[in-house]
VOMARSE-743289 format. One record per residue (C-alpha): chain; x, y, z. Coordinates in steps of 0.5 Angstrom, whole numbers, plus 500, padded with zeros to 3 digits. Last residue first. Example, Ala and Ser with C-alpha at 12.3 -4.5 7.8 and 13.67 -1.06 7.14 Angstrom:
2
+----+-----+-----+-----+
| ch |  px |  py |  pz |
+----+-----+-----+-----+
|  A | 527 | 498 | 514 |
|  A | 525 | 491 | 516 |
+----+-----+-----+-----+
% end
This chain:
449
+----+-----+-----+-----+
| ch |  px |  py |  pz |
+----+-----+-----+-----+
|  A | 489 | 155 | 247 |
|  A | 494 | 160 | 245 |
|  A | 501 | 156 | 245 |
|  A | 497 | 151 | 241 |
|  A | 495 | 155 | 235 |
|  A | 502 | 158 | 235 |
|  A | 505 | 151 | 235 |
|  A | 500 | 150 | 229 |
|  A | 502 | 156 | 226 |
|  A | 510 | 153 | 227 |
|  A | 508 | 147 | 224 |
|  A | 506 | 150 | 217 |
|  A | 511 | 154 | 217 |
|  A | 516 | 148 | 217 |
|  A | 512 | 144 | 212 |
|  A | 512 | 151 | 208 |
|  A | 520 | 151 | 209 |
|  A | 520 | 144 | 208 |
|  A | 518 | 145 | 200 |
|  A | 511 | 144 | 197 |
|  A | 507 | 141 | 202 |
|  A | 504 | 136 | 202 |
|  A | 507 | 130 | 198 |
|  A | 512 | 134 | 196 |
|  A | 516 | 135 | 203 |
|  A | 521 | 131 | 203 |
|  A | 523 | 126 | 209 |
|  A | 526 | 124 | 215 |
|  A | 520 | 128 | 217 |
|  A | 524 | 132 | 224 |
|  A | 518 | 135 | 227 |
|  A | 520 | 134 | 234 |
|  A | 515 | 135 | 241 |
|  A | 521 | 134 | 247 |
|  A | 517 | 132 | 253 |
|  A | 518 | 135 | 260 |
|  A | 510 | 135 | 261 |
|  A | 507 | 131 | 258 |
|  A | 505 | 130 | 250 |
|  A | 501 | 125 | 246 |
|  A | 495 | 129 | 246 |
|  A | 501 | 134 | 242 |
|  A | 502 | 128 | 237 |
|  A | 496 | 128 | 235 |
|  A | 496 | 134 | 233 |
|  A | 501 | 134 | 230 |
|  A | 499 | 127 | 226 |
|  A | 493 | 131 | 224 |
|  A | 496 | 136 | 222 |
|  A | 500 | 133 | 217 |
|  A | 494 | 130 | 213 |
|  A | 494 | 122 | 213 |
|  A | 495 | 119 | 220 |
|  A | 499 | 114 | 223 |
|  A | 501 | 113 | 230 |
|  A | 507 | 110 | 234 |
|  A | 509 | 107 | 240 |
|  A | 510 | 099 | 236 |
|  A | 518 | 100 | 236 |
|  A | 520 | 092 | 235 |
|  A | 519 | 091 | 227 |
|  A | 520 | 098 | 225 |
|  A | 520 | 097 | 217 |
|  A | 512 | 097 | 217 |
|  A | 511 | 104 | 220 |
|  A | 516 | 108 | 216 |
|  A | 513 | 104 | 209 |
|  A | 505 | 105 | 213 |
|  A | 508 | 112 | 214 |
|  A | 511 | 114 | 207 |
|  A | 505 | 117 | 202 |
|  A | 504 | 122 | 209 |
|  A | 503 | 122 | 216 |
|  A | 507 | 118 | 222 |
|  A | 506 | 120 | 229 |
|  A | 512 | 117 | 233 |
|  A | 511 | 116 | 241 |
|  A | 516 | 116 | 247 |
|  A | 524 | 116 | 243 |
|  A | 529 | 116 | 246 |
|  A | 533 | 109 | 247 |
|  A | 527 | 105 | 243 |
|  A | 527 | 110 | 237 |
|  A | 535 | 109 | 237 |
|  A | 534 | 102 | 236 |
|  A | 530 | 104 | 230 |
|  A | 533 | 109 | 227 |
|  A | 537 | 103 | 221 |
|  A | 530 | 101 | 220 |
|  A | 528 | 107 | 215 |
|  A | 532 | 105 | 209 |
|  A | 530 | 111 | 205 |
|  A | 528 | 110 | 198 |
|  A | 526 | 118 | 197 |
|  A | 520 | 117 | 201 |
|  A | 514 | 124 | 201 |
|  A | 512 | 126 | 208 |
|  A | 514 | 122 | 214 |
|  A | 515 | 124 | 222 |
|  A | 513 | 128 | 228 |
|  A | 516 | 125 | 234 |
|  A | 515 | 126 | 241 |
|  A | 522 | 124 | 245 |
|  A | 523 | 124 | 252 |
|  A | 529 | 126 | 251 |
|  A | 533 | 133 | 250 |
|  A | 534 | 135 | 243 |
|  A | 540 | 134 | 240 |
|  A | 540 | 127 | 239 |
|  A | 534 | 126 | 236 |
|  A | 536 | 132 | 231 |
|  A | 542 | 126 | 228 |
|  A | 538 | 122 | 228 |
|  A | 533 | 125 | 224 |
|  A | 538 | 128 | 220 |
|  A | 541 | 120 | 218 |
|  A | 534 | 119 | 216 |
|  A | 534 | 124 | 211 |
|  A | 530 | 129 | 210 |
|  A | 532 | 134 | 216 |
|  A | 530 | 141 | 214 |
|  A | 523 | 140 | 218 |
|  A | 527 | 141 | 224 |
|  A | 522 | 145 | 228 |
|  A | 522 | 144 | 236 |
|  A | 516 | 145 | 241 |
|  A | 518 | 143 | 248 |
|  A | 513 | 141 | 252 |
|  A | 511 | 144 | 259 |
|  A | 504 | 146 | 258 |
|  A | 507 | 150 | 252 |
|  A | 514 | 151 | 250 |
|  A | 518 | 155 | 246 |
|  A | 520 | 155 | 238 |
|  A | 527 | 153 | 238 |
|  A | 530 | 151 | 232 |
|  A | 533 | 144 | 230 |
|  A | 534 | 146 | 224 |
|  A | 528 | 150 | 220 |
|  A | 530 | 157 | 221 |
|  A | 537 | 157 | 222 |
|  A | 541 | 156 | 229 |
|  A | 544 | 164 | 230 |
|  A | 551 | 165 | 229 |
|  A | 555 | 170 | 233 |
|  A | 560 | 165 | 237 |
|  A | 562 | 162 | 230 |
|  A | 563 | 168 | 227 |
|  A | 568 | 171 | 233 |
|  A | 572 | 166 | 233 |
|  A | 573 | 163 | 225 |
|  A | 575 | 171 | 224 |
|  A | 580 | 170 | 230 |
|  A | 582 | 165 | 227 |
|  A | 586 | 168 | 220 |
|  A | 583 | 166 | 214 |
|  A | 588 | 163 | 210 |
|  A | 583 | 160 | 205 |
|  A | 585 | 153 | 207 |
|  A | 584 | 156 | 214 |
|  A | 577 | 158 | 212 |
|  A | 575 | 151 | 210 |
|  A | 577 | 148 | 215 |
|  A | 573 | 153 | 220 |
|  A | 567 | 151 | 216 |
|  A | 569 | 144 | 216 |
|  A | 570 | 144 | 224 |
|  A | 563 | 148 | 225 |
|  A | 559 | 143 | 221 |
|  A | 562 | 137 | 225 |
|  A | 560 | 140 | 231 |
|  A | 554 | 141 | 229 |
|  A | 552 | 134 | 229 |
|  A | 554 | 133 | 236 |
|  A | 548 | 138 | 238 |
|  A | 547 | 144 | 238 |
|  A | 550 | 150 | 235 |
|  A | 549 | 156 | 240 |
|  A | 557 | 156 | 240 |
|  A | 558 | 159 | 247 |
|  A | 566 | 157 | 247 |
|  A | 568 | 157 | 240 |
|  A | 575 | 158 | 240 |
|  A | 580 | 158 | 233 |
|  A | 587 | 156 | 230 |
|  A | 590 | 153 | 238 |
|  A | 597 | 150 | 234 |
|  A | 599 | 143 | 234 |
|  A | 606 | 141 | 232 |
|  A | 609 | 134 | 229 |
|  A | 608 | 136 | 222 |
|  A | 601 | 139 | 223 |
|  A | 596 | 139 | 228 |
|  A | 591 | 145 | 228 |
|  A | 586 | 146 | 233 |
|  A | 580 | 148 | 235 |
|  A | 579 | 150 | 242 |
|  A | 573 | 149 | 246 |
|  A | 575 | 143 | 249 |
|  A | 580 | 140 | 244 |
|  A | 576 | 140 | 237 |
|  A | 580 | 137 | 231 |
|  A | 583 | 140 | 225 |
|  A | 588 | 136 | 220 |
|  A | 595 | 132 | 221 |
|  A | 596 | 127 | 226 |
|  A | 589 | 127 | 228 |
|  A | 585 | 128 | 235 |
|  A | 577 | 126 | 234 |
|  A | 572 | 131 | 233 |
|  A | 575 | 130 | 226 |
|  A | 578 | 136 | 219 |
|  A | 583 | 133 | 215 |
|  A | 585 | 138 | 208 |
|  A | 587 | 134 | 203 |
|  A | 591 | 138 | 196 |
|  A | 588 | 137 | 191 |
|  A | 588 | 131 | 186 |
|  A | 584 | 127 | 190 |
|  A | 583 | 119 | 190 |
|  A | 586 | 118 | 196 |
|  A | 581 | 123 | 199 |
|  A | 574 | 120 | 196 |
|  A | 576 | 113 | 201 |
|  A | 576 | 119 | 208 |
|  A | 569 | 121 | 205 |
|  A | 566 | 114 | 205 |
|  A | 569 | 112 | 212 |
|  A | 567 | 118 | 215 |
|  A | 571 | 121 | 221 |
|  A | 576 | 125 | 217 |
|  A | 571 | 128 | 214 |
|  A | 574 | 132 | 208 |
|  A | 577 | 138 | 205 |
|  A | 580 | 138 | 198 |
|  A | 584 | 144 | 196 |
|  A | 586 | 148 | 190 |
|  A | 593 | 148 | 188 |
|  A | 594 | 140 | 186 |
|  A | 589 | 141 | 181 |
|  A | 581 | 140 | 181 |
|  A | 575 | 139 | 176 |
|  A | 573 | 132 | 180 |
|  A | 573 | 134 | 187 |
|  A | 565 | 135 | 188 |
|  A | 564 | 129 | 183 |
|  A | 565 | 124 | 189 |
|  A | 557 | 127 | 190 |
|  A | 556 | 124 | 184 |
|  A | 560 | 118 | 185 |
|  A | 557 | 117 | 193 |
|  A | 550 | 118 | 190 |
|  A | 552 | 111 | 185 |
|  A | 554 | 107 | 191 |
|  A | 549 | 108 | 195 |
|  A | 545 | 105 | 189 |
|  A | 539 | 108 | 184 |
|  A | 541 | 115 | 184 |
|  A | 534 | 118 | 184 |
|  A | 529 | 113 | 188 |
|  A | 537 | 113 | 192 |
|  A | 536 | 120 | 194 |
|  A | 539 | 120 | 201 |
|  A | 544 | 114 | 204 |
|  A | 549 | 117 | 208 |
|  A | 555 | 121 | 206 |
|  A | 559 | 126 | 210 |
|  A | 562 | 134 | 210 |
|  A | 564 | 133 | 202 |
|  A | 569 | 140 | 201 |
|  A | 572 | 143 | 194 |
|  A | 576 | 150 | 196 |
|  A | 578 | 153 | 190 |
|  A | 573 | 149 | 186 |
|  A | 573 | 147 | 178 |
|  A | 566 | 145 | 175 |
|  A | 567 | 140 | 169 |
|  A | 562 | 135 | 169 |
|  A | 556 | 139 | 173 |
|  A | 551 | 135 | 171 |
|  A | 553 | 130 | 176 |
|  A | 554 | 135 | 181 |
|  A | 547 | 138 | 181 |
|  A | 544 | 133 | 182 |
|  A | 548 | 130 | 189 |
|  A | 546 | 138 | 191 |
|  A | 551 | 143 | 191 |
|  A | 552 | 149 | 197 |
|  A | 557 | 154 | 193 |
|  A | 561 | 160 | 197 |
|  A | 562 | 164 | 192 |
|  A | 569 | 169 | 193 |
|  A | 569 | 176 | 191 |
|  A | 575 | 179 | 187 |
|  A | 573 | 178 | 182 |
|  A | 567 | 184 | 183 |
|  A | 559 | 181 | 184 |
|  A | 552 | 183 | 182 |
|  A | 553 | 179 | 175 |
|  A | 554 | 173 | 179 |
|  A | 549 | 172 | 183 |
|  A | 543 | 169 | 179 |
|  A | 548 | 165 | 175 |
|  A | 549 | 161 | 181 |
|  A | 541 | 160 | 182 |
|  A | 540 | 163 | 190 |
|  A | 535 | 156 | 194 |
|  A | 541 | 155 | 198 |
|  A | 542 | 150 | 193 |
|  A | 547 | 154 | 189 |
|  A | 548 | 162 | 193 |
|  A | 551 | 165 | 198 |
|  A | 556 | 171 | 196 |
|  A | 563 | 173 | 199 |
|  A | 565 | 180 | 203 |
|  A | 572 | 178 | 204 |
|  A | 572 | 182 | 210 |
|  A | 575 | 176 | 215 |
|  A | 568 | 177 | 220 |
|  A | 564 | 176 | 212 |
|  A | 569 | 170 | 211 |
|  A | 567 | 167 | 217 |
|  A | 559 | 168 | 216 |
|  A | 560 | 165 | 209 |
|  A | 563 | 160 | 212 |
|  A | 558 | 159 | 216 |
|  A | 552 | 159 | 212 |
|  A | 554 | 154 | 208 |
|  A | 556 | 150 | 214 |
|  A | 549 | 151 | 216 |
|  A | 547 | 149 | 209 |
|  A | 549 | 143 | 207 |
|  A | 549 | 140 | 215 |
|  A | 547 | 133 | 211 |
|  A | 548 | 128 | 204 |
|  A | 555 | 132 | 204 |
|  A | 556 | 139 | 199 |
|  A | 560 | 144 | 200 |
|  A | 564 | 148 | 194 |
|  A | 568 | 154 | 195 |
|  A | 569 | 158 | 189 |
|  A | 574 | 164 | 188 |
|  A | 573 | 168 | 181 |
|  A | 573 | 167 | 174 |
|  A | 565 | 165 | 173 |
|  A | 562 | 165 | 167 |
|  A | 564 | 157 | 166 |
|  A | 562 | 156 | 173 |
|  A | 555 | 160 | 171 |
|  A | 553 | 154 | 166 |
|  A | 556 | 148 | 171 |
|  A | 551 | 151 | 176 |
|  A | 546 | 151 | 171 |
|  A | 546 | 144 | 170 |
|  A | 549 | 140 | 163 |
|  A | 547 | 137 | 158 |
|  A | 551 | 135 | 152 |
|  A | 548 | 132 | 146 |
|  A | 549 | 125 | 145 |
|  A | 543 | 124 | 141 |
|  A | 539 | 119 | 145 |
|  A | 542 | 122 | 151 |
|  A | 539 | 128 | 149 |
|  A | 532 | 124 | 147 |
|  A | 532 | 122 | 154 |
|  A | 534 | 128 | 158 |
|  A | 529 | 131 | 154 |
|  A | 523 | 127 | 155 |
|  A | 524 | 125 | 163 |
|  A | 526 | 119 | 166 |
|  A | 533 | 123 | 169 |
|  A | 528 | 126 | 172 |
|  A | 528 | 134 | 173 |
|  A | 529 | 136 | 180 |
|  A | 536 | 140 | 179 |
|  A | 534 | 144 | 172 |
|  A | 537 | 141 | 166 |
|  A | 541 | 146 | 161 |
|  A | 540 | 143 | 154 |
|  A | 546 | 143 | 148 |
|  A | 546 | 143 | 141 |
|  A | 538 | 143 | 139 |
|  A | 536 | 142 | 132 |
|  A | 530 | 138 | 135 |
|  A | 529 | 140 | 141 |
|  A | 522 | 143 | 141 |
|  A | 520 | 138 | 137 |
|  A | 520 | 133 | 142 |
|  A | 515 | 135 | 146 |
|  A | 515 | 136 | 153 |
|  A | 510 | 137 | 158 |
|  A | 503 | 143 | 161 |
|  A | 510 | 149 | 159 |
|  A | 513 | 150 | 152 |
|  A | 517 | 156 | 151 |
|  A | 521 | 159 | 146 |
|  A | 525 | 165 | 147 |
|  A | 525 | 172 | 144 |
|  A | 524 | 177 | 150 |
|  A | 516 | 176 | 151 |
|  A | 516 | 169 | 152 |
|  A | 521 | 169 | 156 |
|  A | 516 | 174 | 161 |
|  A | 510 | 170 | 158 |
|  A | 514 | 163 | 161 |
|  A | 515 | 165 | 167 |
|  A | 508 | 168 | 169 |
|  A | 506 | 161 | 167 |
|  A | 510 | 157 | 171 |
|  A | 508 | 161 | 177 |
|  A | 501 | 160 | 175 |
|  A | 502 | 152 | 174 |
|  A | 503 | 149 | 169 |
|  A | 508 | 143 | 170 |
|  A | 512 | 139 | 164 |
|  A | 516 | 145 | 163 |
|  A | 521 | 146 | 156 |
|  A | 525 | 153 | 155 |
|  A | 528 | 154 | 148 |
|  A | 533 | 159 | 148 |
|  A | 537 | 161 | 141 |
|  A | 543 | 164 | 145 |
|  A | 545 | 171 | 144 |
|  A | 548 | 172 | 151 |
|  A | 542 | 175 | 154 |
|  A | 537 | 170 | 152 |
|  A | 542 | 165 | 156 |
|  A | 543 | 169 | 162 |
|  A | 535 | 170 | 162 |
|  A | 534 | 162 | 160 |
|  A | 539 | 160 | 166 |
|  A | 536 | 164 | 171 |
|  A | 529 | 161 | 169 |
|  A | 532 | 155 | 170 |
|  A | 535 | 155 | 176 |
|  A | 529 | 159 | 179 |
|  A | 524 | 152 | 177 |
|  A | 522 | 153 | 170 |
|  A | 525 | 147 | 168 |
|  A | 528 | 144 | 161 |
|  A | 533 | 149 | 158 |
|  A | 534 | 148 | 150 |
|  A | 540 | 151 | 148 |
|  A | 540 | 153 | 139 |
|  A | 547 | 156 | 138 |
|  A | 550 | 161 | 137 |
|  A | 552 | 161 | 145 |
|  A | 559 | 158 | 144 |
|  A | 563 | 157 | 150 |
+----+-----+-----+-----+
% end
């Protein structure tokens, strides 16, 4: 790749910043471009500033583009936006900084994406390859850049890469050795327009391969099993039901079928992964590791010792009886769905935040079944409320706070209260992870009352 150029990155988010130091450090003429201000753009762009590069933060400017050969786009920047529209205006290439460390990078990539379970699978397989001694490296939308890693790693290492929708399709040309898409529901679709068009970009995972890396797919979801016919790798099957060829439970057993035979590959007896959901996180991870040759016994011993992630379906205790669960990782409606399922009913559920083209009646019938009372907050209560025409036990505030509490009044002995939002964070918060720990002081505030 030819760095004697001039290479506008757009965002200063950690995938920016990260592009702008590689680039400054390979000799590129850096121009860097942010449409916030904020303090902690500000520290960013003294310190490009202070090593060569052009910076502009508050908005985007033509000028700072002109002459530009290539732009590094960051994952969250609209397509709508000023740079992204003059590149394409100019033909000029852009791409992510995935795909930017990708071309770096010579070593192994397991690539997972999937509209849900991203970073749990993630997780496990890099727990598993650790358990096998492979010593690999997490990074991508886990919220760890790429080019970030790299430079602490050896060749021999294998990069287990979480990818976002986003960061895929501006990654036109990354190779993965072991490429996996875990389902694809609807999500993003303010962004991506169509159902269709989130399943292209997510399509985009298995784009760069040959015969010789490995294709993992869900068998069980009709959109992921149509990507398999169009793959060049080699396909890899994993289900919760029995297959001809592929991965499947059978009791706690995992087991592989293949050419007539069926061998036990892995047991995850005392698994502390709930829900049906999970299963299919651990049948992928153990999937991949079997395309990577990973001996079983790896596959056993980590999936025993994994512990749930903050902010999925976790645990935080219980006061007067109710149980307090924190799922604010879960945006989409089909995570919500999937966390209802997970945690003993009744149901007293937190939801709403920022909408991302959500179709919320599709829960609906589920809310009926499990579900006692649903407090809304945030920009997309009214749509959540308006779109359910039959489930009337709901409650709609503005600040979150306010629905958590309200929530709580609601709450009795035996209830499950759920914070699973359905939703983004940003019209409040400014990730899930400040929702969720926003959630657990209010839990603590409760607990002591």
């Amino acid at each position: 790749m030819n760095f004697n150029q001039a290479i506008a990155v757009i965002g200063l988010g950690k995938s920016g910043r990260a592009a702008a130091e590689f680039l400054l450090e390979a000799g590129a003429e850096v121009r860097v471009t942010d449409a916030a201000s904020t303090p902690a753009v500000e520290k960013a762009a003294r310190s490009l500033r202070r090593r060569g590069a052009v910076v502009e933060t508050g908005g985007h400017t033509a000028a700072l583009l002109e002459g530009v050969r290539l732009v590094v786009t960051s994952p969250g920047v609209p397509k709508g936006s000023l740079p992204l529209r003059f590149a394409r205006r100019n033909g000029i290439p852009v791409i992510s900084e995935i795909e930017l460390a990708a071309r770096r990078w010579k070593g192994a990539i397991v690539g997972i994406t999937g509209s849900n379970g991203k970073t749990t699978t993630c997780h496990l397989v890099r727990d598993i390859l650790a358990e096998a001694g492979r010593k690999p490296a997490l990074c991508g939308n886990v919220g760890v850049p790429f080019l970030e890693t790299i430079p602490k790693l050896k060749k021999d290492r294998t990069v287990v890469l979480e990818l976002s929708s986003f960061q895929l399709e501006d990654s036109p040309s990354l190779r993965t050795t072991v490429a996996c898409v875990l389902n694809v529901s609807a999500n993003h679709l303010d962004r991506h327009g169509s159902l269709r068009a989130y399943a292209r970009a997510k399509e985009r995972i298995f784009a760069g391969q040959t015969r010789h890396q490995w294709a993992v797919i869900n068998h069980d979801d009709l959109r992921v099993r149509r990507m398999a016919r169009r793959c060049r790798g080699r396909v890899l099957a994993f289900s919760r039901k029995p297959l001809k060829e592929g991965i499947y439970p059978e009791g706690a057993n995992l087991v592989i079928a293949s050419g007539g035979k069926k061998t036990v590959y892995a047991n995850i007896e005392g698994a502390r992964l709930p829900g049906v959901h999970n299963l299919e996180n651990i049948l992928a991870a153990a999937t991949i590791a079997r395309s990577l040759g990973v001996p079983g016994g790896a596959v056993t011993r980590a999936v025993r010792s994994f512990e749930p992630l903050e902010h999925r379906i976790e645990h935080m205790g219980e006061r007067g009886g109710v149980r307090f669960v924190n799922d604010s990782k879960s945006t989409t409606v089909e995570s919500t769905r999937a966390a209802i399922l997970a945690v003993p009913s009744p149901v007293i559920l937190v939801a709403g935040g920022r909408d991302k083209g959500s179709d919320f009646r599709s829960i609906e019938r589920l809310l009926l079944e499990r579900v006692k009372f649903a407090s809304l907050y945030g920009e997309s209560r009214r749509k959540i409320a308006s779109s359910w025409r039959r489930f009337k036990r709901r409650g709609e505030c503005e600040r979150f706070e306010d629905a958590v509490k309200d929530a709580w009044a609601k709450a009795e002995p035996g209830d499950t209260l759920l914070l699973s939002p359905m939703c983004t964070s940003f019209d409040q918060f400014a990730s899930y992870g400040e929702r969720g720990r926003a959630f657990k002081r209010l839990f603590r505030r409760i607990a002591r009352s």
